[in-house]
N, C-alpha and C positions, 0 to 999 in steps of 0.2 A: 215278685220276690226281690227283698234288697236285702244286701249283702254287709255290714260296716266295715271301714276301713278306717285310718290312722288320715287320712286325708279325703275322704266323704266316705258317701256311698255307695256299692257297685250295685247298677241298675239293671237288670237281669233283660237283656234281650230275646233272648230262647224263653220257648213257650214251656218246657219242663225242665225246671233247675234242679227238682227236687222230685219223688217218685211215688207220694203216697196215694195219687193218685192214678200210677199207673208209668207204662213209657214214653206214652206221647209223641211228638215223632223223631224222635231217634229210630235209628239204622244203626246195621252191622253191615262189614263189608271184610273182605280178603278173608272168608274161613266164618266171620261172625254172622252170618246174615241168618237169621232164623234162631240165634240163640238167645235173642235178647227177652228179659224177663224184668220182676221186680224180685226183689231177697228180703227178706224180714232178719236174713242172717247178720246184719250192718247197717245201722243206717248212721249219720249224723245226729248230734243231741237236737231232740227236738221231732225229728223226722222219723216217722215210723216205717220206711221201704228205702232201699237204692234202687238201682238198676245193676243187675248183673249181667254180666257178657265172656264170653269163653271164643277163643278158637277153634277147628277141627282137627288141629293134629297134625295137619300135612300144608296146610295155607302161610304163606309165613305174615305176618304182621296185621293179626288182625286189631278193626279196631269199631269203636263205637261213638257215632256221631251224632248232635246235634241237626232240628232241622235247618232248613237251609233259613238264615236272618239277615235281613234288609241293614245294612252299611251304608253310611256315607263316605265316600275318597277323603285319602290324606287325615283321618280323625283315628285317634288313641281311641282303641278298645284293649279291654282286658278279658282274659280267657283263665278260670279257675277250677277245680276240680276235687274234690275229697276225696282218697279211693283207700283202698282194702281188699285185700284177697287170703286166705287162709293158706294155701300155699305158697304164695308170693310169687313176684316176679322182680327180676334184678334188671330189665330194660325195655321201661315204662316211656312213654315222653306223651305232650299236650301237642296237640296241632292245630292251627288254623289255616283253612284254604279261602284262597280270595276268589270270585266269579264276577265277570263284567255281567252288564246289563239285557247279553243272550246267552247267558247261564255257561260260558265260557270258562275254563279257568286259565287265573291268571299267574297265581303262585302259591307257593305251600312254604309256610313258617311254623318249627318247629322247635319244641324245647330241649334244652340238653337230657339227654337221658338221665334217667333216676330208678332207685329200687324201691318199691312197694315191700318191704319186708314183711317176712308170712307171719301172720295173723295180729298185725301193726296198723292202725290205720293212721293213713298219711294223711295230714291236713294239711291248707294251704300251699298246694300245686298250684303253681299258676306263672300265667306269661304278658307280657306287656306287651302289646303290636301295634301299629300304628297300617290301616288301609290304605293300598296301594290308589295312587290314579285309576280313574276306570271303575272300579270295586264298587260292586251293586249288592252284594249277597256275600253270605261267609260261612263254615260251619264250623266247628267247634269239634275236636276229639281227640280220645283215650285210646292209645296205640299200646298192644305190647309186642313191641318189638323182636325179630327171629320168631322161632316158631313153637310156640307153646304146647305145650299135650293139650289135647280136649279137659281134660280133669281140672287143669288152672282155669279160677276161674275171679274175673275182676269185678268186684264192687263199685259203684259211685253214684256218690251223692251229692249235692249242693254244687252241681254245676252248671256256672255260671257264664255264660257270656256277654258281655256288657261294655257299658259305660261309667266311668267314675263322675257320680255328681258331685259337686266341692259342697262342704259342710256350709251350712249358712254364716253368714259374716255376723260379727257381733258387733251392733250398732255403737255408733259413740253417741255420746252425750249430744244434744243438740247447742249450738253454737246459743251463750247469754242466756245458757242455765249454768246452775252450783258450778265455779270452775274449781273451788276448795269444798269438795263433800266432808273434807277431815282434816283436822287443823296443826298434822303434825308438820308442816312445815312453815307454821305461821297461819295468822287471820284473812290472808290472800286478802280481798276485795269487799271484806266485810267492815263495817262502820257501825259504831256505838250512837 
């Protein structure tokens, strides 16, 4: 799955960016473990399922992750996310956790908090990160932050964790071809 962007393409790392096939391995954890599904209630154009995921009520900060994806040190990844909830949530944020190469971790970078406004879906979430030294593995997630009722519950689709490929370079001319294709500046190197 590839993504466009203004400056290439984001190349999707995670083995389900998208849901129509199911959840794949994404996890819930603090409260979400076990609620994870797919929704026909939202998806992205194009995409016929999200993933939804809820809290229980009492866990504060649940969230829904990404499996675990193979990183190289010191290399710009970007982490993306569509989401949607029908009651909404007012403190949402993206995170990525780094693990060395015995599944250790190393650190956790997080986006500024945002609101998911109720029955608004938010496009283009996303965060730029760059892998720490060490960094073997990473995962990818949708936190809502404090402690939600069971009833809220979060959408998402077209999430992405990746790499940005740069758009292909557009060839020049080769050197002692047409150097004047069009003659508005003159005959250049052309002879009668």
């Amino acid at each position: 799955y590839a993504s466009a962007s203004g400056s290439g393409t984001l190349e999707a790392l995670n083995a389900t960016p998208t849901f129509g096939s199911g959840i794949g391995g994404w996890t819930g954890l603090n409260g979400a473990a076990g609620t994870l599904t797919t929704s026909t209630v939202w998806a992205d154009s194009g995409n016929t399922q999200s993933l939804q995921f809820n809290g229980n009520g009492s866990t504060a900060d649940p969230l829904a992750q990404t499996e675990s994806v193979t990183v190289e040190p010191d290399t710009a990844y970007t982490w993306q996310a569509d989401l949607y909830s029908a009651a909404g949530w007012s403190a949402t944020e993206l995170q990525v956790v780094w693990y060395d190469d015995t599944g250790t971790e190393i650190s956790t970078v997080s986006s500024a908090v945002f609101d998911v406004a109720a029955g608004t879906a938010l496009t283009g979430s996303s965060m730029s990160v760059t892998s720490p030294d060490g960094a073997a593995t990473a995962v990818g997630g949708v936190i809502m932050m404090g402690t939600p009722p069971s009833s809220v519950q979060m959408l998402v689709d077209t999430a992405i964790f990746g790499t940005i490929a740069a758009a292909a370079p557009v060839a020049a001319a080769p050197a002692g071809l047409n150097a004047t294709p069009t003659f508005g500046s003159g005959i250049g190197g052309w002879t009668g």
